[in-house]
VOGU-3710 file (C-alpha; in Angstrom, 3 decimals, decimal comma):
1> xxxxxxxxxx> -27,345/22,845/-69,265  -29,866/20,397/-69,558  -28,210/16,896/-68,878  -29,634/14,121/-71,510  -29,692/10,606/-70,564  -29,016/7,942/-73,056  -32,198/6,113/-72,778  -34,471/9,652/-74,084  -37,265/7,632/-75,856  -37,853/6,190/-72,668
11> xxxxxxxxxx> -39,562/9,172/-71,579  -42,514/8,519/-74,542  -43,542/5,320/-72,637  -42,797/6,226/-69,508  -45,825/9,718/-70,513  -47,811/6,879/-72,549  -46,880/9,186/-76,047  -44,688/9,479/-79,167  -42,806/12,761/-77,970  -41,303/13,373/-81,343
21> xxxxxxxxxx> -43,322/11,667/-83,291  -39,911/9,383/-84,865  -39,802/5,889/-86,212  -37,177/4,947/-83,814  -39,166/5,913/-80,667  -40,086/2,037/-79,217  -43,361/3,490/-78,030  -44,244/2,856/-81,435  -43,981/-1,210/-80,777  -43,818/-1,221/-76,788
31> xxxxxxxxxx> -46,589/1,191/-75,565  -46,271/-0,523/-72,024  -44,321/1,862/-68,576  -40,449/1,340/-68,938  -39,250/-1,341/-66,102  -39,198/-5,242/-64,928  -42,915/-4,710/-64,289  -43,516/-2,307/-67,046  -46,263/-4,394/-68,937  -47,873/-5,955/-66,042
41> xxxxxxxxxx> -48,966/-2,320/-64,574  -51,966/-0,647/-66,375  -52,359/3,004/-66,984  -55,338/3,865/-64,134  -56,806/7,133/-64,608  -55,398/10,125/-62,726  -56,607/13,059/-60,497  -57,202/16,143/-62,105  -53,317/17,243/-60,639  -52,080/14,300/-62,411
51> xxxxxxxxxx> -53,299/14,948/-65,979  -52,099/18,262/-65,586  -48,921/17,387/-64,148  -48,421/14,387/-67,138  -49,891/17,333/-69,782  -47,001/19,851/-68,541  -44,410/16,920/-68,459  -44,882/15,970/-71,676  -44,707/19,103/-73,680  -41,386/19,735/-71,662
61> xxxxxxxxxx> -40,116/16,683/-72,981  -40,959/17,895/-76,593  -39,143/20,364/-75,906  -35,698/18,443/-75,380  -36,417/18,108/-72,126  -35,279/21,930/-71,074  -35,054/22,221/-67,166  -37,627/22,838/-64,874  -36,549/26,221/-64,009  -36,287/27,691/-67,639
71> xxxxxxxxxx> -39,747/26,107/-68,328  -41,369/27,540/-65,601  -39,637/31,292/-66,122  -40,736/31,208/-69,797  -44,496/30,589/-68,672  -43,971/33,433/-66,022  -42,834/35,640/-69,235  -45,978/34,105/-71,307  -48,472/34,777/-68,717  -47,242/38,882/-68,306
81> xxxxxxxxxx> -47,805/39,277/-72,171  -51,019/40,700/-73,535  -52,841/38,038/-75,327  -53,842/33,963/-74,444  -51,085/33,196/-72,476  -51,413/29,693/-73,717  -50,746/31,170/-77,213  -48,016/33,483/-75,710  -46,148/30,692/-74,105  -46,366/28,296/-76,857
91> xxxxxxxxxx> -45,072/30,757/-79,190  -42,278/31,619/-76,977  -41,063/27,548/-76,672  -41,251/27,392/-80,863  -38,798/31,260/-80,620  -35,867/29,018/-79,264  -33,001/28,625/-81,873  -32,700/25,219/-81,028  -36,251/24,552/-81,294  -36,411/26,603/-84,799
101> xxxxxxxxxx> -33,125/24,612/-86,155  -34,906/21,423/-85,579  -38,586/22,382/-86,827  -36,855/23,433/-90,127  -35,084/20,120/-90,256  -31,493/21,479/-90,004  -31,083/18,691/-87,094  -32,828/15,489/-86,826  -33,548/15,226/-83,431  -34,209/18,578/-80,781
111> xxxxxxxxxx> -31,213/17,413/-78,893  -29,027/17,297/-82,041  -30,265/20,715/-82,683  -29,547/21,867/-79,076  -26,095/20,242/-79,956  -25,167/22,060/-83,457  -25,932/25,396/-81,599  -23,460/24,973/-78,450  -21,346/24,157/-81,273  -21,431/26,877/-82,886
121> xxxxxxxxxx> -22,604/25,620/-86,448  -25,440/28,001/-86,443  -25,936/31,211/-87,919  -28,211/33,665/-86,654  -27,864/36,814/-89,377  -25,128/35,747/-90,638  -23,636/35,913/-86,871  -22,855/32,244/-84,790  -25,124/32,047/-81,785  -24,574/29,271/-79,605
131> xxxxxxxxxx> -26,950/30,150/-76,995  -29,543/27,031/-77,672  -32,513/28,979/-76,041  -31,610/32,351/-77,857  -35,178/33,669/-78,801  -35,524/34,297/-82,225  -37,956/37,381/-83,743  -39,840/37,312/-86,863  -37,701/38,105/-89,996  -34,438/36,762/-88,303
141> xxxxxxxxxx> -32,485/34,166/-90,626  -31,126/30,809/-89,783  -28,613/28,827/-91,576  -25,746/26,278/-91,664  -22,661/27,495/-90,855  -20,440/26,933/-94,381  -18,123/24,536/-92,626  -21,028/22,073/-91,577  -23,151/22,258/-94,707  -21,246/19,016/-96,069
151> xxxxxxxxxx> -21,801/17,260/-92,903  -23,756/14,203/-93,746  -26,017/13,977/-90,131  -27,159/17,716/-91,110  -27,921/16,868/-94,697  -29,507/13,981/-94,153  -32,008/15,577/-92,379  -33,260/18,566/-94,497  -33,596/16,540/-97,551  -35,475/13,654/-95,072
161> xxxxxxxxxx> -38,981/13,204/-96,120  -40,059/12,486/-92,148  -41,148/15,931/-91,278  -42,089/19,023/-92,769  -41,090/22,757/-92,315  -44,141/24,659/-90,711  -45,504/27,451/-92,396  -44,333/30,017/-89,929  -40,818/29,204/-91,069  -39,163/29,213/-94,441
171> xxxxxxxxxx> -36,153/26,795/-95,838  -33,997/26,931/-98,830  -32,775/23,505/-99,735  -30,390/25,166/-101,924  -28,832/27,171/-99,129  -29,453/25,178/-96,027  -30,828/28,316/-94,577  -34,165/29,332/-93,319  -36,162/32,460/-92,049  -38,513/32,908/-88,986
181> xxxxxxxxxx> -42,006/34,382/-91,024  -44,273/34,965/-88,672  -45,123/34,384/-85,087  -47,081/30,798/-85,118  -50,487/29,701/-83,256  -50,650/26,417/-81,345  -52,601/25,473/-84,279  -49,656/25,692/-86,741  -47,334/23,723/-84,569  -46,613/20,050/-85,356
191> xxxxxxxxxx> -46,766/17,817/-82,337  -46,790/14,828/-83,051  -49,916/14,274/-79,798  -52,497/16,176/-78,937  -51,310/19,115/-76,767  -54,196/20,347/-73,843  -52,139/23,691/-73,116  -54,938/24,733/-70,758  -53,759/21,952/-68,591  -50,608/23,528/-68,130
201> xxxxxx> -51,472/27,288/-68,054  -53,687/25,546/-64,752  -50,559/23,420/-63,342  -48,319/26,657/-63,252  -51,388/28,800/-62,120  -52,125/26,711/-59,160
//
């Protein structure tokens, strides 16, 4: 399992980027490196390994910072598919149940989302899952378990006006429960920066 420092918006200065895109992240008011000497280095430019290196590292961390290993086996699986593998592999990152939970705003944060699943508060077709990368196929349906629906973290979040549900996904505020629609395009999915996935289909291709 992924281990998850305290300090987690550190990583959005540290990359020079809102990860998640949320009010609390202090890039938002502190855009300088993390450290003593954080705001007396300046960002010089990098080598062409380095942006690519900083574009792969960054979409990792958007994706609750998942381990190195698991990354790197998912592109593996993206790049074997028919199709873009940049498509391929970004599609297969959004298919993770935790990933899913927290685009349709059952968590408010990826890692409370990777949380609720080892938990068990998550239904996958009416079934608990608590695998947090569990890929998830088009038509599947997500939902609260009954126990947690009254949990006030959980509904905070879906009725929170911070983020919107994508249109690949579906949510029922009446239920708490969602459905997977359609297979999404890098173009559908909301990160909150600018994504260069070439940059990383070239890191892992080296």
């Amino acid at each position: 399992m992924t281990k998850i420092i305290k300090s987690k918006y550190k990583v959005s200065r540290r990359l020079g980027k809102s990860i998640w895109g949320n009010a609390k992240d202090p890039y938002n008011s502190r855009n300088s490196r993390p450290g003593q000497h954080g705001d007396s280095k300046t960002r010089g430019s990098l080598s062409v390994f380095g942006s690519h290196l900083r574009e792969k590292q960054s979409l990792k961390a958007h994706y609750g910072r998942i381990s190195e290993k698991q990354f790197k086996n998912t592109f593996a699986i993206a790049s074997k598919m028919k199709g873009n593998t940049a498509e391929n592999f970004a599609f297969l990152l959004e298919s993770r149940l935790d990933m899913t939970v927290y685009r349709m705003k059952l968590a408010p944060t990826i890692f409370c989302a990777r949380q609720m699943v080892s938990h068990g508060h998550i239904l996958v077709n009416g079934k608990v899952v608590n695998i947090p990368s569990q890929k998830l196929k088009v038509g599947d349906t997500i939902e609260l378990k009954s126990s947690s629906k009254e949990v006030e973290i959980y509904a905070s979040s879906i009725q929170s006006q911070d983020r919107t549900v994508p249109e690949y996904l579906s949510l029922d505020l009446k239920t708490n429960s969602g459905k997977y629609v359609r297979r999404p395009v890098i173009s559908d999915i909301p990160y909150p920066f600018e994504v260069n996935f070439g940059s990383v289909v070239e890191f892992y291709s080296r």
